[in-house]
C-alpha positions in Angstrom: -6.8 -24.8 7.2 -7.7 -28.7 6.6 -5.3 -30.8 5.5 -5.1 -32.0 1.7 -6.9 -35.2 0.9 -4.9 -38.3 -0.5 -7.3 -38.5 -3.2 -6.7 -34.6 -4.1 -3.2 -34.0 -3.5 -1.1 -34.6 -6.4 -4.0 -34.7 -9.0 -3.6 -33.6 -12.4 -6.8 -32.0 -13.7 -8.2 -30.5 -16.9 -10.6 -27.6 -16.1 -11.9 -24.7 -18.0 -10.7 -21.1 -15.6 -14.5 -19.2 -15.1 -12.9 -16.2 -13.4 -10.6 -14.3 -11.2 -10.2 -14.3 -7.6 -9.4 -11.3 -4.7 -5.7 -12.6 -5.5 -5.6 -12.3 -8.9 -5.8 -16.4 -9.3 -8.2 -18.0 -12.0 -10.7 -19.7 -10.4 -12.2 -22.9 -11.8 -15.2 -25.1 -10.4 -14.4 -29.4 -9.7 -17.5 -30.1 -8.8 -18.6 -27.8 -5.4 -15.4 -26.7 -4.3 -13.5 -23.9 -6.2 -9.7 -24.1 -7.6 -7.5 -21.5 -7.6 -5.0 -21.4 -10.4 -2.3 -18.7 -10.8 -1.2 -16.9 -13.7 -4.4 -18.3 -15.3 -7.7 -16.2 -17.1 -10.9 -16.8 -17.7 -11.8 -18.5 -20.5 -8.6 -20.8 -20.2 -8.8 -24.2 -20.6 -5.7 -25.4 -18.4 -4.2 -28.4 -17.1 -3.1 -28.2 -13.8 -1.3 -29.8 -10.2 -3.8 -29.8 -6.9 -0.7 -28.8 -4.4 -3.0 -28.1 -1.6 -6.4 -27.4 0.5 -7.8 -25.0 2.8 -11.0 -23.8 3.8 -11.8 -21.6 0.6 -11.2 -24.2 -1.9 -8.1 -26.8 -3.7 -5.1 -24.7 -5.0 -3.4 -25.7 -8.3 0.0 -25.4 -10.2 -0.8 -24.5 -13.4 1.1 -27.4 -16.0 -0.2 -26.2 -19.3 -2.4 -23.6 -21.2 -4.6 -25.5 -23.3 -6.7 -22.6 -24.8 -5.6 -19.2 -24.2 -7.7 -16.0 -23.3 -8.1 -13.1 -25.6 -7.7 -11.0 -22.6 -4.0 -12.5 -22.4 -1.1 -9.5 -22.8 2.6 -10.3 -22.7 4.3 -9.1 -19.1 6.0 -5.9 -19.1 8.3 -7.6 -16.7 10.8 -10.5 -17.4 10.1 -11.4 -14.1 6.3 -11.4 -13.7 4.8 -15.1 -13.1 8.1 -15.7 -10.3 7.9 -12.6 -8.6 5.1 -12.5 -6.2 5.2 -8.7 -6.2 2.3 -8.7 -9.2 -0.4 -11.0 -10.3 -2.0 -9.3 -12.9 0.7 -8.2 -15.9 -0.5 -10.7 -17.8 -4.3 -9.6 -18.1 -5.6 -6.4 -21.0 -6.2 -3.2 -19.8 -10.0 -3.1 -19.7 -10.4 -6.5 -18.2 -8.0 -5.1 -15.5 -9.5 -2.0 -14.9 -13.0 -4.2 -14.7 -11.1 -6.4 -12.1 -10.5 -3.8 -10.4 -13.4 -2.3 -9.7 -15.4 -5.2 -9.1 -13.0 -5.7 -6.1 -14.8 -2.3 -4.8 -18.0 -2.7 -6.0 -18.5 -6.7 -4.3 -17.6 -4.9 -0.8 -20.0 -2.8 -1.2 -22.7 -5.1 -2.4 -21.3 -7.4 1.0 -22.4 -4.8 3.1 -25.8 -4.3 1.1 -24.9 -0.6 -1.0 -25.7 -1.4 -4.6 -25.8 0.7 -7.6 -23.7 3.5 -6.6 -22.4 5.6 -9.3 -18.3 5.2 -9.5 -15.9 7.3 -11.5 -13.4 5.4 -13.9 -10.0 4.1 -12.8 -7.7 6.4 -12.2 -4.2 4.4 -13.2 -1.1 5.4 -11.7 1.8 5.6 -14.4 4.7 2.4 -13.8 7.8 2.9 -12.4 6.1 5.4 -10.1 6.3 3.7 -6.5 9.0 5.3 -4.2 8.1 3.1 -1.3 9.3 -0.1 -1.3 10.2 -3.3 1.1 12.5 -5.8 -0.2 13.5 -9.1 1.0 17.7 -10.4 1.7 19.0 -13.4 2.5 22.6 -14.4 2.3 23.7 -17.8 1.3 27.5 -19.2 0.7 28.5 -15.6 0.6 25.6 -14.3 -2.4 23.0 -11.6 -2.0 19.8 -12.2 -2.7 17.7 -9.1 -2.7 14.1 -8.9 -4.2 10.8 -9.6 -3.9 9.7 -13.3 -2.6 8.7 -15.7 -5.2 4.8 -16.5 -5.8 4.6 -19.2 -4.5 6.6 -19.9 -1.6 9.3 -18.0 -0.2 12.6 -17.7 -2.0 13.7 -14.7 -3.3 13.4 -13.2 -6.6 16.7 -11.0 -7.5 15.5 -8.0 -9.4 17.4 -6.5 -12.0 14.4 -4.8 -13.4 10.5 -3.7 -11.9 8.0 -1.4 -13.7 6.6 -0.9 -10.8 9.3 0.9 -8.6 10.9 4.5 -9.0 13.9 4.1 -11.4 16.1 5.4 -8.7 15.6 2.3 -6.2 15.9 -0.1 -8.9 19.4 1.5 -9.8 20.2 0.8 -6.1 19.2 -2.8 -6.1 22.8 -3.8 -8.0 25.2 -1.6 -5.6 23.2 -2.8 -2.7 23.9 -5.9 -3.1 27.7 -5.5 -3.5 28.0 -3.2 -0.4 25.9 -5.8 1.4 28.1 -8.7 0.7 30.8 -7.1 2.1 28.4 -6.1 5.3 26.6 -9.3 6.3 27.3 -12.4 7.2 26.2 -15.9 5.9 22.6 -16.7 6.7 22.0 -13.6 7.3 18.1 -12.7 6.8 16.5 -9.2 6.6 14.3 -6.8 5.0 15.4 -3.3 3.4 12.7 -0.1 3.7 13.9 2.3 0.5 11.6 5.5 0.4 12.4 7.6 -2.3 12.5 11.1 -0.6 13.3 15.0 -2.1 16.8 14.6 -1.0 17.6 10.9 -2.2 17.1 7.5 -1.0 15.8 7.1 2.5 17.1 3.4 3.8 16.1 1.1 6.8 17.7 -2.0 7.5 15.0 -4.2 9.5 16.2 -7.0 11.8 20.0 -5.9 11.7 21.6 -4.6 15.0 24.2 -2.0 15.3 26.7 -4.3 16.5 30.4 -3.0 17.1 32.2 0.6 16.2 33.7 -1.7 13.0 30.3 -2.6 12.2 29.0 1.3 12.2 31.4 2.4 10.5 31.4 0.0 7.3 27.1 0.8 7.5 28.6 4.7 7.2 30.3 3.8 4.2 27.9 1.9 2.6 26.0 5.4 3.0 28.7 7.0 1.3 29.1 4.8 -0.9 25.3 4.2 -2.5 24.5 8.6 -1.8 21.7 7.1 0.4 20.1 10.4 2.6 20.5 8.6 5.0 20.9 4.9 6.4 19.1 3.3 9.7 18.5 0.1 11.3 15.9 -1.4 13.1 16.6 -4.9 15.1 12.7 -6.2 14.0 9.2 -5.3 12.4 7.4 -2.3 14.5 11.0 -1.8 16.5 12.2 1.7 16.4 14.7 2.7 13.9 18.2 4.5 14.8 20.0 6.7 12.1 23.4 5.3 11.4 24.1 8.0 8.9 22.4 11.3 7.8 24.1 12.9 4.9 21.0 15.0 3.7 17.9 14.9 5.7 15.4 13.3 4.0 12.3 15.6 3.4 9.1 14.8 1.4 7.0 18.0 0.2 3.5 18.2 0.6 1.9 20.9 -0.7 5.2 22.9 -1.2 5.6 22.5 2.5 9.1 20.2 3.5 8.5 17.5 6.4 11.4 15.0 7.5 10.4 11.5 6.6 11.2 9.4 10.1 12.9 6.4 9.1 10.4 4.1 7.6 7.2 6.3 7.8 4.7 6.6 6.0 3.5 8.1 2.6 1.6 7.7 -0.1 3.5 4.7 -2.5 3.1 7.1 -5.1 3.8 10.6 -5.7 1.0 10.9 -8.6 -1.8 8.9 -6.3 -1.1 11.2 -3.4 -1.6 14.2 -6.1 -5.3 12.1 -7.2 -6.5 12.1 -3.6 -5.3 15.6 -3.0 -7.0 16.4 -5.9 -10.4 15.2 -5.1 -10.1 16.5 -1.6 -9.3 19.8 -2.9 -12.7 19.7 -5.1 -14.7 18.8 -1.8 -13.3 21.3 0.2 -14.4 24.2 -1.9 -16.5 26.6 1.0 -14.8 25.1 3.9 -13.0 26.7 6.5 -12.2 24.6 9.4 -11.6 20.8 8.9 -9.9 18.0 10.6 -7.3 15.2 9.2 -7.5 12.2 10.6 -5.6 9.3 10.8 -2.7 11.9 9.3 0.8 10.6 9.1 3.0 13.2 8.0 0.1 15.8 6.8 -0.2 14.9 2.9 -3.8 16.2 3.1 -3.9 18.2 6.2 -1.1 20.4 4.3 -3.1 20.7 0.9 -6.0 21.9 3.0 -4.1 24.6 4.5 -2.6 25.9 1.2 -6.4 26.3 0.2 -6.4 28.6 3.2 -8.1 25.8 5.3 -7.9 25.9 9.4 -6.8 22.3 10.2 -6.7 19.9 13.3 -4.4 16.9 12.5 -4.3 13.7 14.5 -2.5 10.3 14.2 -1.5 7.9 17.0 2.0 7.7 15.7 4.6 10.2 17.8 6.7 9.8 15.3 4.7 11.6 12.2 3.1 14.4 14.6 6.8 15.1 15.8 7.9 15.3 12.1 4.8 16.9 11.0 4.7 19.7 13.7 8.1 20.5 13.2 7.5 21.2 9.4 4.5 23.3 10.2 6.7 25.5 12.3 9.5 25.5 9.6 6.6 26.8 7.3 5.1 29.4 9.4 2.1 27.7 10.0 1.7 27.2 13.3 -1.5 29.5 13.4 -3.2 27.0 10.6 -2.2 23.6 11.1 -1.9 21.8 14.8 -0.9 18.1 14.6 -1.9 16.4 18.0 -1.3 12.5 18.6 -4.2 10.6 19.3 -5.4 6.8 18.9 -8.4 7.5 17.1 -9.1 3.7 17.2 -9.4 3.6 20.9 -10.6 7.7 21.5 -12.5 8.5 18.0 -13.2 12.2 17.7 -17.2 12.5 18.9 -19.9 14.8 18.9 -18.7 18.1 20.8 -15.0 17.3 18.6 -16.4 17.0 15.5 -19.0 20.0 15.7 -16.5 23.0 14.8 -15.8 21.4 11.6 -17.4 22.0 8.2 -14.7 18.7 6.7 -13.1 15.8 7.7 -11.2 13.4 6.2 -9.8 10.4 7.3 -7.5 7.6 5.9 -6.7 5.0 8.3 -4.5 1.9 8.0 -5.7 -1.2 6.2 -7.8 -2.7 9.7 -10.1 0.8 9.2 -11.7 3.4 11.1 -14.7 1.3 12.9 -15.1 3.8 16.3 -14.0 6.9 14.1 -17.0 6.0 11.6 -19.4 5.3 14.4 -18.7 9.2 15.9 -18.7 10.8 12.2 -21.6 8.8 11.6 -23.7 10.0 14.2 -21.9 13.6 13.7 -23.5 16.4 11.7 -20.6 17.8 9.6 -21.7 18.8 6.5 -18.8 16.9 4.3 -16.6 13.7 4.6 -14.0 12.6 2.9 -12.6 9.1 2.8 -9.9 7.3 2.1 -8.7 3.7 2.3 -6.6 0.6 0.8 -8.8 -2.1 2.2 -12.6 -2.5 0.3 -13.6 -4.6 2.7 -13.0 -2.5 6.2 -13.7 0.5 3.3 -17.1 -0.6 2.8 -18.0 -1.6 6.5 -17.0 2.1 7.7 -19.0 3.0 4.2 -22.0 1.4 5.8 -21.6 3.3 9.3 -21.6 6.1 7.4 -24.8 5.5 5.3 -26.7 4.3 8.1 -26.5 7.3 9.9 -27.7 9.5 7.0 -24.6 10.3 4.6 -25.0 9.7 0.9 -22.4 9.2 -1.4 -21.4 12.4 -3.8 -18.6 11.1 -5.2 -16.6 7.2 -5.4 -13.2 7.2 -7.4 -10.9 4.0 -7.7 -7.1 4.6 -7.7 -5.2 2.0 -9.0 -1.8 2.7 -6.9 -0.7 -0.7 -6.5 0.0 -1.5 -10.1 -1.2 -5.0 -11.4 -1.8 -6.3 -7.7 -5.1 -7.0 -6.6 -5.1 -3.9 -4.0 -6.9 -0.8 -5.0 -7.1 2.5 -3.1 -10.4 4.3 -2.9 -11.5 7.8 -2.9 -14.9 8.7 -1.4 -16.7 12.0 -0.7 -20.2 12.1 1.6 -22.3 14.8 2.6 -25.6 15.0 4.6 
């Protein structure tokens, strides 16, 4: 990052917004260098603050709209254009969708694949997302517990989101009384909520057990809010220990109930785990062995095997094949599904693994599936199915993929990170 010119910092511009950035920003041109402007459209003439510089151009406060956009909508939320949780609430539905999919289609045109046919946007209804990370910080004895601001790092109390499952967001106001009573001044952490079968799953991240006084009031805060149950975890990627377990907290994946370890992973939606299911299910049609990789707690490993479906599952976390195996047991289905932990990134499935199977699928984290791709790549199973949140690590494995002589049968967007610049993606290869 350079640091901001004298002659640039502090300058109030006028500048006509040409079009939208990977972040949702409106992006006008001063000369050579691009400026990024938030909560601003194309087709805005705007007067704006340069605040800063870095490598990929000046970035502005916007002042005033001079000329406003016909793509311009009201918010749904009150507190959309603080919050940094969305970028995008204030922009019509088929410039969105168009946004949207540009994001996918400019990966792909990165890594040279043009013109391939893509299905519409499939949009995920609002209030829909049942997993959620919040922010809390306690000053002079008040909670704050939200989002963090756009632009930097307070945080944005939430008494409202169309984005969240309506049962978290009735949380949000009893959390922050129990809280109060719970932390002391200064105290900073982050809150995991997953919306589970059985009620609210809840992780407290960088907060230590502390005394037999101090377990006991986390108890009743349990009690109190009908959480599941209630953990802590003393940092990011630390392991989390159950306070509290009043009902354990099960997620059902094709009709089949799997414990959620505190924290893990699913889908952020119900309905876009039911879209991917849903096109994988369509693939699938003929097969009869098939392996789930990168597979947290099963979501698609499990739909496979109710379409009668051998399955091998693998994931490197111990964590989701513990949970996962132990709900395949539960279910009977020991003979059809076996979950095996494995670090695909640094021992990918190859040639003499991947030859019993007529599918595979794999969704890996946000970083992607570069060794993984390489083996299927160079593999001769008949049908892929991917899955990913990241277009640019989507369309390098994409590219792997194609090189090695898979075409594309079918490309769907998923918009399940409502009016965010994020998009999930939904692709289906054979040879």
């Amino acid at each position: 990052m350079t640091r901001p010119s004298n002659s640039a910092l502090g300058t109030t511009l006028e500048l006509t917004i040409d079009s939208l950035g990977a972040r949702g920003d409106g992006v006008a041109r001063l000369g050579n260098r691009r400026v990024f402007v938030p909560l601003a459209l194309p087709g805005e003439f705007v007067r704006v603050a340069i605040e800063d510089e870095t490598a990929d151009g000046l970035r502005a406060r916007l002042i005033e709209r001079l000329a406003t956009a016909p793509d311009r909508v009201e918010p749904p939320c009150p507190h959309f254009g603080v919050c940094g949780g969305c970028a995008l609430q204030h922009l019509s539905e088929p410039s969105y969708a168009a946004f949207k999919t540009a994001r996918l289609v400019d990966a792909l045109a990165d890594r040279g694949l043009h013109d391939i046919a893509m299905a519409p946007l499939i949009r995920i209804p609002p209030n829909s997302r049942r997993r959620v990370r919040f922010a809390v910080e306690v000053h002079r004895g008040v909670v704050h517990l939200g989002f963090r601001a756009a632009r930097g790092r307070a945080i944005v109390d939430l008494t409202s989101c169309p984005v969240t499952a309506p049962a978290i967001v009735a949380a949000l106001a009893p959390l922050r009384t129990a809280l109060a009573r719970l932390l002391r001044n200064g105290a900073e952490l982050e809150l995991a909520i997953t919306e589970t079968d059985n009620g609210l799953d809840l992780v407290l991240i960088g907060s230590e057990a502390g005394s037999a006084e101090h377990r006991v009031m986390l108890a009743s805060l349990a009690r109190d809010l009908n959480l599941a149950r209630l953990s802590i975890s003393s940092g990011a990627n630390r392991p989390a220990e159950p306070i509290v377990v009043l009902a354990e907290p099960v997620i059902r994946f094709s009709g089949v109930p799997v414990t959620l370890p505190p924290d893990g992973f699913v889908q952020p939606s119900a309905a876009g785990e039911a879209a991917i299911v849903s096109v994988l299910a369509e693939a699938a049609k003929g097969a009869k062995r098939a392996a789930d990789l990168f597979c947290g707690l099963g979501a698609l490993g499990l739909a496979l095997t109710a379409a009668g479906i051998r399955v091998e599952a693998f994931d490197s976390s111990a964590e989701s094949i513990v949970a996962l195996d132990a709900g395949v047991r539960r279910a009977d289905l020991s003979g059809r599904l076996t979950a095996t932990r494995r670090d695909l990134n640094r021992v990918p499935l190859d040639g003499a693994a991947l030859r019993k199977f007529d599918l595979v699928v794999f969704d890996p984290p946000r970083p992607g599936a570069t060794a993984q791709a390489a083996k299927l790549a160079a593999s001769r199973v008949p049908c892929i199915v991917a899955v990913s949140c990241n277009p640019a690590t989507f369309a390098r494995d994409v590219r792997a993929l194609v090189d090695g002589g898979y075409q594309i049968d079918r490309l769907i967007p998923l918009d399940q990170f409502l009016w965010s610049p994020h998009i999930e993606i939904i692709a289906v290869f054979r040879r």
